[in-house]
DSSP file (Angstrom, degrees, kcal/mol; ACC not computed):
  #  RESIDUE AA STRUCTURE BP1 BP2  ACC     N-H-->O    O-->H-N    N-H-->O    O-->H-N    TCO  KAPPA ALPHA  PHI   PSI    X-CA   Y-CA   Z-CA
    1    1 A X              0   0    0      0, 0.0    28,-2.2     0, 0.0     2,-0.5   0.000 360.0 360.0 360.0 130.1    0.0    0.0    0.0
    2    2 A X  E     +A   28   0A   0     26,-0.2    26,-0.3     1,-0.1     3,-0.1  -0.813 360.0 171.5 -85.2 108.8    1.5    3.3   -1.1
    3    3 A X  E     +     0   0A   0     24,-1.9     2,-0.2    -2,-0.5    25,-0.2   0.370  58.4  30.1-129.7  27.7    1.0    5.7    1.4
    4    4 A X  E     +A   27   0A   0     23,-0.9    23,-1.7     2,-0.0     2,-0.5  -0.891  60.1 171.0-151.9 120.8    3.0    8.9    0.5
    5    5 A X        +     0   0    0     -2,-0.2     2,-0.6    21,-0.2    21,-0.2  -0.745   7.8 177.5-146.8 120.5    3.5    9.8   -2.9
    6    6 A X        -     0   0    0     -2,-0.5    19,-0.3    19,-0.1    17,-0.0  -0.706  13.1-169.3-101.4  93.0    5.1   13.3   -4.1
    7    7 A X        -     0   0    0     -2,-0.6     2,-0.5    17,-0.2    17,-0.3  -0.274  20.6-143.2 -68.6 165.2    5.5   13.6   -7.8
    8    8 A X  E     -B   23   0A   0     15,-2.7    15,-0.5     2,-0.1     2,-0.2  -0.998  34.2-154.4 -99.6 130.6    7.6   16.6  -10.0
    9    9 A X  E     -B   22   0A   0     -2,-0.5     2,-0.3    13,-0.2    13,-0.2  -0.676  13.2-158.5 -88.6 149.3    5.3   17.0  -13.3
   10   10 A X  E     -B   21   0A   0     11,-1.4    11,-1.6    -2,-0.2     2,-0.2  -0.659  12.1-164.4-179.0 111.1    6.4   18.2  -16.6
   11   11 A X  E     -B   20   0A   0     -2,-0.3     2,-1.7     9,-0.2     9,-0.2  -0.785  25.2-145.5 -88.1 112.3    3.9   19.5  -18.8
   12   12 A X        -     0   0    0      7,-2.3     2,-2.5    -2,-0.2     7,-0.3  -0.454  29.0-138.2 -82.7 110.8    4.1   20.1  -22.1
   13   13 A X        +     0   0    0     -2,-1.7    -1,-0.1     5,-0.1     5,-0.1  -0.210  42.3 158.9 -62.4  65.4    1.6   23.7  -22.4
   14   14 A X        -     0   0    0     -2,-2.5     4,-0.0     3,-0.5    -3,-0.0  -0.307  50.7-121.2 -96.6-157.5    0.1   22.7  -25.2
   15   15 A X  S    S-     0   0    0     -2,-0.0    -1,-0.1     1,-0.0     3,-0.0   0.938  99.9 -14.9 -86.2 -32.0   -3.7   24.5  -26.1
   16   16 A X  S    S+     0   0    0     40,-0.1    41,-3.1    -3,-0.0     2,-0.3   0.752 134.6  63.3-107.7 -23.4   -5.9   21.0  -26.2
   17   17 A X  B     +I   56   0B   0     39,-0.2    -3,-0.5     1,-0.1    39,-0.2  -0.645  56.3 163.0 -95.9 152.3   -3.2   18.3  -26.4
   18   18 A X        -     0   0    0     37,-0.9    -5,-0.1    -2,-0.3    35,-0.1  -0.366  11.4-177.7-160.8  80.5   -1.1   18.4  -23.3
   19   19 A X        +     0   0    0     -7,-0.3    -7,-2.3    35,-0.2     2,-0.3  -0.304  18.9 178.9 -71.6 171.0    1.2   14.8  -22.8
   20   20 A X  E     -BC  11  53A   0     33,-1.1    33,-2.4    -9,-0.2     2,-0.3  -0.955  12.8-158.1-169.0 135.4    3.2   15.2  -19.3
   21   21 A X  E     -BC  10  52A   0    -11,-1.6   -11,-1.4    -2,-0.3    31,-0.3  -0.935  11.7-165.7-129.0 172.9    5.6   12.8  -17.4
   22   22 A X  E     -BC   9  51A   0     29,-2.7    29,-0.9    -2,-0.3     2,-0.3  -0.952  20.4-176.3-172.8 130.7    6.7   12.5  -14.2
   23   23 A X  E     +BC   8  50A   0    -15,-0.5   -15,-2.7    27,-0.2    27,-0.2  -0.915  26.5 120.4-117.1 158.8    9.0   11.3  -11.1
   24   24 A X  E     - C   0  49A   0     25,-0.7    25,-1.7   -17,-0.3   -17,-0.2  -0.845  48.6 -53.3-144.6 171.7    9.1   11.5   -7.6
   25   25 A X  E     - C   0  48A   0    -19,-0.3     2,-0.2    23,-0.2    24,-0.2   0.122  32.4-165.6   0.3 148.8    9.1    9.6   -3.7
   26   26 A X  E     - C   0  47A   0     21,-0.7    21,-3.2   -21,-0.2     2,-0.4  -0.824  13.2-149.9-160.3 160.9    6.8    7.3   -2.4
   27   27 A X  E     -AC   4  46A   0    -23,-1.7   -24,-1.9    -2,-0.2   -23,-0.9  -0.993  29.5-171.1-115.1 111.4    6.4    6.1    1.3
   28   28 A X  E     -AC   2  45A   0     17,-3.5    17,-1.6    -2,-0.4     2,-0.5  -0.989  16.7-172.1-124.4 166.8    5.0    2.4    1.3
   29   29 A X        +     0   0    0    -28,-2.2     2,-0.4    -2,-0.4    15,-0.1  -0.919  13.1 163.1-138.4 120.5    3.8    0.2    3.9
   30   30 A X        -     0   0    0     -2,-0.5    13,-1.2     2,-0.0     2,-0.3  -0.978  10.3-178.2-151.9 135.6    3.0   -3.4    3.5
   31   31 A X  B     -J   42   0C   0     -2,-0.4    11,-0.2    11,-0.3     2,-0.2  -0.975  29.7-113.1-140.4 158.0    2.4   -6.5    5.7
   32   32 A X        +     0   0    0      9,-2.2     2,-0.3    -2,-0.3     9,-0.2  -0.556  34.0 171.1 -95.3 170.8    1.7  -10.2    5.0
   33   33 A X        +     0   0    0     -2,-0.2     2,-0.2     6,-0.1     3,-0.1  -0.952  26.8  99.7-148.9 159.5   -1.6  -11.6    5.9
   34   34 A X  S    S-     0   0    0     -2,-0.3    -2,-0.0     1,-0.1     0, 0.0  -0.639  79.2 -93.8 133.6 156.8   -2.8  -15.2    4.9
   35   35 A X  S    S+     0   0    0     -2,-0.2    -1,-0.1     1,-0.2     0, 0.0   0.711 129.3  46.2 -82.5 -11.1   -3.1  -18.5    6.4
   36   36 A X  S    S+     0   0    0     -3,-0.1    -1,-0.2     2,-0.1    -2,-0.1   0.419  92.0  99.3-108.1   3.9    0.2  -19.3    4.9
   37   37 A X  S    S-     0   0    0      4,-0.0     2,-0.4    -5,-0.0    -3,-0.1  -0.448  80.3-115.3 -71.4 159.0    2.0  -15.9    6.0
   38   38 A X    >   -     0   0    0     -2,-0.1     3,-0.6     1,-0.1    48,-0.1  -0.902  43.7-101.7 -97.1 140.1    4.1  -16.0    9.1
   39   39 A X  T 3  S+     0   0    0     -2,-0.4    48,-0.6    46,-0.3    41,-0.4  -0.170  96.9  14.0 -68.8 146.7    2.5  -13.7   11.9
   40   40 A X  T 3  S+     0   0    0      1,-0.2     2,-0.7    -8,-0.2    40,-0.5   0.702  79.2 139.0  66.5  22.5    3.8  -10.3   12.6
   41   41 A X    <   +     0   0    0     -3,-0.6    -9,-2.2    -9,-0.2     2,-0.3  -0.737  28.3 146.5-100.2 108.6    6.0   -9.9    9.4
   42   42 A X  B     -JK  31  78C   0     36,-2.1    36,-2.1    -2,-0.7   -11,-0.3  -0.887  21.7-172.1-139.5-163.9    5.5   -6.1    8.1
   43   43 A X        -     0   0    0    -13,-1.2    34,-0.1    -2,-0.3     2,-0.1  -0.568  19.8-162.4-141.4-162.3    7.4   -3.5    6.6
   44   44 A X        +     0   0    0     32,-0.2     2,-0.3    -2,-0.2   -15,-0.2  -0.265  25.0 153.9-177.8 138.8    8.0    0.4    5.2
   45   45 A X  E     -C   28   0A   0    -17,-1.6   -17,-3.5    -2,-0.1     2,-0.5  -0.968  37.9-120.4-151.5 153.7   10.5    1.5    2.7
   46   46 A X  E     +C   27   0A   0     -2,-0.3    28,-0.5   -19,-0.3   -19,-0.2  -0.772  36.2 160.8-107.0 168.7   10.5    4.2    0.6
   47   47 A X  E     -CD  26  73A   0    -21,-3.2   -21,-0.7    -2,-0.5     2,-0.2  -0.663  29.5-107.5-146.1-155.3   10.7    3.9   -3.1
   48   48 A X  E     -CD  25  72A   0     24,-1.6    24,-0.8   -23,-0.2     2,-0.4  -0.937  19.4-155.2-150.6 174.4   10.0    6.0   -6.3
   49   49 A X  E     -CD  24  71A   0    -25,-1.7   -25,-0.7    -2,-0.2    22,-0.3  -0.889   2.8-152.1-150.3 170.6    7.4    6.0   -9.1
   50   50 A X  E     +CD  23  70A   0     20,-2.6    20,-1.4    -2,-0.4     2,-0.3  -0.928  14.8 178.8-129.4 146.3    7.2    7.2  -12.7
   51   51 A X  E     -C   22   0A   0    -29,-0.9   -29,-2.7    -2,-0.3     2,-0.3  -0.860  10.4-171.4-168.2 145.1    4.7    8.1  -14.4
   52   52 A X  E     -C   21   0A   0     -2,-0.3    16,-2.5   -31,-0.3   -31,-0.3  -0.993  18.3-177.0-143.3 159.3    3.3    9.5  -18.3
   53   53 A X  E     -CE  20  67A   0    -33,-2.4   -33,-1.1    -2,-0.3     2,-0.3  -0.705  35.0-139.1-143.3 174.7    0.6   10.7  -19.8
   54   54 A X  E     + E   0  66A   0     12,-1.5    12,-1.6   -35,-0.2     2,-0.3  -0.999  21.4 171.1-133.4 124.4   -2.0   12.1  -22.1
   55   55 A X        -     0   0    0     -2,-0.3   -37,-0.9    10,-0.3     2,-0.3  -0.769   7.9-178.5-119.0 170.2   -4.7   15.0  -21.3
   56   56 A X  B     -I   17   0B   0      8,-0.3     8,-2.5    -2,-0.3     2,-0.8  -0.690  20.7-133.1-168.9 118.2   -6.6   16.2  -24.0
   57   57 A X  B     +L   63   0D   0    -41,-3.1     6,-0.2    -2,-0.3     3,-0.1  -0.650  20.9 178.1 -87.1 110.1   -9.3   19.1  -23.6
   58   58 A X  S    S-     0   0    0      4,-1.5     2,-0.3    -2,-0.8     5,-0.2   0.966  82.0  -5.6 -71.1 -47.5  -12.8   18.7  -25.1
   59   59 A X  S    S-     0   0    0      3,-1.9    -1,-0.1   -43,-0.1     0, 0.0  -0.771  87.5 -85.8-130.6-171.2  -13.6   22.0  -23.6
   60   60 A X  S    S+     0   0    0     -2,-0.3     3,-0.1     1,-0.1    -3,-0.0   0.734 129.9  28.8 -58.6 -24.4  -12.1   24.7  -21.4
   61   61 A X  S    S+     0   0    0      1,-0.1    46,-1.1    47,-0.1     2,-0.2   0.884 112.1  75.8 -97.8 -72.6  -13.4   22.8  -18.2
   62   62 A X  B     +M  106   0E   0     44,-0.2    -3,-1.9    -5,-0.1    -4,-1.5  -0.472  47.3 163.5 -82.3 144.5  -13.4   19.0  -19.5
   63   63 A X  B     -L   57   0D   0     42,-2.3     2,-0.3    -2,-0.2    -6,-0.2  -0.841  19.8-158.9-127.1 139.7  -10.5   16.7  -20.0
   64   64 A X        -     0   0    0     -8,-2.5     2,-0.4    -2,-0.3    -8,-0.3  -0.979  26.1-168.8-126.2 172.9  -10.2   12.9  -20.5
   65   65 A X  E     - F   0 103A   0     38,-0.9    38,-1.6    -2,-0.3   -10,-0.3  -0.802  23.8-151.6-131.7 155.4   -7.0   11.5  -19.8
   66   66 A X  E     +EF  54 102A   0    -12,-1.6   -12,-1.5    -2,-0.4     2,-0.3  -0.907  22.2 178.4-141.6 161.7   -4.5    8.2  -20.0
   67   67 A X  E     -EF  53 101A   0     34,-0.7    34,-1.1   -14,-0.3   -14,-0.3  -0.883  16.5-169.2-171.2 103.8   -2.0    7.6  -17.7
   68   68 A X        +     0   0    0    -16,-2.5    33,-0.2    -2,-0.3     2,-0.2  -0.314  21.0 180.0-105.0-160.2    0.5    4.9  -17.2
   69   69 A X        -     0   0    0     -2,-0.2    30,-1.4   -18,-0.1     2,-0.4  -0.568  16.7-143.0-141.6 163.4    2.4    4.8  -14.1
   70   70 A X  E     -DG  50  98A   0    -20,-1.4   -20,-2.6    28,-0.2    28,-0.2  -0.959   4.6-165.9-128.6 145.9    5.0    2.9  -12.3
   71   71 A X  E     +D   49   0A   0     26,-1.3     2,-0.3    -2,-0.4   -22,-0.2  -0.711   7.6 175.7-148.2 134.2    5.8    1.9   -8.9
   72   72 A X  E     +D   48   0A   0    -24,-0.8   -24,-1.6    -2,-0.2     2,-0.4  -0.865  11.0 154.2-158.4 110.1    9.2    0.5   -7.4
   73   73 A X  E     -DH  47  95A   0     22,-1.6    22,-1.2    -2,-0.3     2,-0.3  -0.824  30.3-149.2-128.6 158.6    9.9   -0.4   -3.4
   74   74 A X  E     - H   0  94A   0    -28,-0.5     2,-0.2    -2,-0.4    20,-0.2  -0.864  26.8-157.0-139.3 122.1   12.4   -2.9   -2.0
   75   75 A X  E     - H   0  93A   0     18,-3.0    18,-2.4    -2,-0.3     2,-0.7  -0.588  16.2-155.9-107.7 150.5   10.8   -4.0    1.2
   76   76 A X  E     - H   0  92A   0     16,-0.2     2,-0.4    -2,-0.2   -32,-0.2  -0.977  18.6-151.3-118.6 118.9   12.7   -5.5    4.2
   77   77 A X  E     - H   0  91A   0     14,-2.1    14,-1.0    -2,-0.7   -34,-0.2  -0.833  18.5-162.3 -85.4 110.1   10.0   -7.6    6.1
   78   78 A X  B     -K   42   0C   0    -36,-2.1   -36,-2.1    -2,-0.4     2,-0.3  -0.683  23.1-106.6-113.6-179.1   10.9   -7.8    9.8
   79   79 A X        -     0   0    0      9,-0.5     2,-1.2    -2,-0.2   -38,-0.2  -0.563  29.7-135.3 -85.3 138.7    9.9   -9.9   12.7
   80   80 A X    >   -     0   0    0    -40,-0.5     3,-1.9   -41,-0.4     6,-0.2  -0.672  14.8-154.8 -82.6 102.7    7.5   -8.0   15.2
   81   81 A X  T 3  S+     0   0    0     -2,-1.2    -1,-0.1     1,-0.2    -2,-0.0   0.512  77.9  73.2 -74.2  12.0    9.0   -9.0   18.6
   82   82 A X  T 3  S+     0   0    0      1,-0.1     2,-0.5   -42,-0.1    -1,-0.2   0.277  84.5  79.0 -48.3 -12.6    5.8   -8.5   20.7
   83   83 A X    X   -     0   0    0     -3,-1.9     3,-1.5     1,-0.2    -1,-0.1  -0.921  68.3-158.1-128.1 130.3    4.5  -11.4   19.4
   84   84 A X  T 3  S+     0   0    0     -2,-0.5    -1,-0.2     1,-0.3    -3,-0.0   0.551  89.9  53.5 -49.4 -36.3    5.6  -14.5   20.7
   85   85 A X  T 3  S+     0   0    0     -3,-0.1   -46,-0.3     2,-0.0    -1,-0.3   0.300  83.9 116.6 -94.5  -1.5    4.5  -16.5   17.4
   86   86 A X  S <  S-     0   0    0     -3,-1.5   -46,-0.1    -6,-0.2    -7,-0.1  -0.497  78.3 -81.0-101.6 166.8    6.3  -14.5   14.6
   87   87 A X        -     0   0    0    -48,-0.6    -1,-0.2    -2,-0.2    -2,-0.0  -0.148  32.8-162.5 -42.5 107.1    9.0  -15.2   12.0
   88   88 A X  S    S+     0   0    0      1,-0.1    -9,-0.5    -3,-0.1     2,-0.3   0.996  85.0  62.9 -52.0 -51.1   12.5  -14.8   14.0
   89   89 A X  S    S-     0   0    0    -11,-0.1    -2,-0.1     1,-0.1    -1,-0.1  -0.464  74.5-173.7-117.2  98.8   13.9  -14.5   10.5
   90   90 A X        -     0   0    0     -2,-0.3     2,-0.3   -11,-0.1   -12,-0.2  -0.213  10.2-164.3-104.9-132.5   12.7  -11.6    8.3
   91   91 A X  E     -H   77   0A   0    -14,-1.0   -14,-2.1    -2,-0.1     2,-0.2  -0.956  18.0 -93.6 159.8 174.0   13.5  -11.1    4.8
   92   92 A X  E     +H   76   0A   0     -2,-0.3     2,-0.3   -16,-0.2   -16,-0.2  -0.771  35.8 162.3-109.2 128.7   13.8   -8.8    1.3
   93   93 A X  E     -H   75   0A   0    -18,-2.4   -18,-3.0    -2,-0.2    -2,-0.0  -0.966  27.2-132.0-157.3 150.4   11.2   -8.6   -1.4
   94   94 A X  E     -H   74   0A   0     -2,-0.3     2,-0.3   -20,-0.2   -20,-0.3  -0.155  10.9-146.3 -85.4-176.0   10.7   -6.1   -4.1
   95   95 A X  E     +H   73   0A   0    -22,-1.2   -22,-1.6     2,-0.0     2,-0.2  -0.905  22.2 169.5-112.6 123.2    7.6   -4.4   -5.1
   96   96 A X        +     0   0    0     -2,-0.3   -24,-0.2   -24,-0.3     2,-0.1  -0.628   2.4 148.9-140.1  95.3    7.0   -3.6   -8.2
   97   97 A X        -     0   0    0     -2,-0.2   -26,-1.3   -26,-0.1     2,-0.4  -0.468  23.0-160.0-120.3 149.9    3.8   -2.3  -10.3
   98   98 A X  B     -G   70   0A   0    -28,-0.2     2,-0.3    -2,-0.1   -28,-0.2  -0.933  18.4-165.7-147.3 166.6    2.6   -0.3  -13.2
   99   99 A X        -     0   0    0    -30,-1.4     2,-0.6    -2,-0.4   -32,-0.0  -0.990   4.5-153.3-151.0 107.9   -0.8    0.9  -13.3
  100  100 A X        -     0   0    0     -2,-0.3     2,-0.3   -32,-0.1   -32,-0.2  -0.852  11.7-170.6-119.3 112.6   -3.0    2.4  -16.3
  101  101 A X  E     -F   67   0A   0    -34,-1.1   -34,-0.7    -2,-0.6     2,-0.2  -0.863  15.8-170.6-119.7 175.1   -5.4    4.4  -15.9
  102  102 A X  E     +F   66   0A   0     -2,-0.3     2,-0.3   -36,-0.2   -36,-0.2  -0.849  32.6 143.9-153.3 132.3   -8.4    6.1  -18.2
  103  103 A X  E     -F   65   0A   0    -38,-1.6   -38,-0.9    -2,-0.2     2,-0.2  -0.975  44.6-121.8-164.6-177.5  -10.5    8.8  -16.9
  104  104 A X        -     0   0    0     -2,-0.3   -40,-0.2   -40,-0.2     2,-0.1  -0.600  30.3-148.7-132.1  91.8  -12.4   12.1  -17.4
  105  105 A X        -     0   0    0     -2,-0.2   -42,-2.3   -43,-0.1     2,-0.5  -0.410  12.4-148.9 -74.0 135.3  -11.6   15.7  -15.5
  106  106 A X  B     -M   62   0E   0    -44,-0.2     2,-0.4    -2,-0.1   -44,-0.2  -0.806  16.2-169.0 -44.5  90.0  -13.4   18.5  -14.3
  107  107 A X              0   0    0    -46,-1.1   -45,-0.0    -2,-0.5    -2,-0.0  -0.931 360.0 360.0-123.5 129.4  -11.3   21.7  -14.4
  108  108 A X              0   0    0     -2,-0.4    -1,-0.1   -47,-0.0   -47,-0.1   0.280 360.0 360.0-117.0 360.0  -12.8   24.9  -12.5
């Protein structure tokens, strides 16, 4: 779960078409759950994300959009020692995602 994410944008000012990419941080936070997970294994790392696009203005107010982005952590999963049942032993595991999304905006 991502739960800080700052991009820099950079927009090309065009009047309707306006593509844009972008990098920044991200804060994420992840723990396992499952009957086959070992109890009390969680994590937080930061990472970074990526991300480009398409806007396009049908009018001065509405936009639809396309949007890829991408997502990148390397997580260290440690043992929680408060609970007597968990994983002495934690371990490393990456995260890694891309994401597309399709949408339509509102601009006031």
């Amino acid at each position: 779960m991502i739960i800080w994410d700052m991009d820099v944008i950079f927009r090309y000012p065009g009047y309707r078409l306006q593509p844009y990419i972008g990098i920044g941080p991200s804060l994420y936070f992840a723990s396992l759950k499952g009957p086959d997970a070992p109890p009390g294994q969680s994590a937080t790392s930061i990472g970074f994300n990526a991300e480009g696009g398409l806007r396009y203005y049908i009018t001065r107010q509405w936009t639809v959009f396309g949007e890829g982005k991408y997502s990148y952590a390397r997580m260290s999963y440690s043992s929680n020692d408060s609970d007597p049942n968990a994983d002495p032993f934690g371990f490393r595991a990456t995260f890694s995602a891309f994401t597309l999304s399709l949408g339509i905006s509102y601009h006031f």
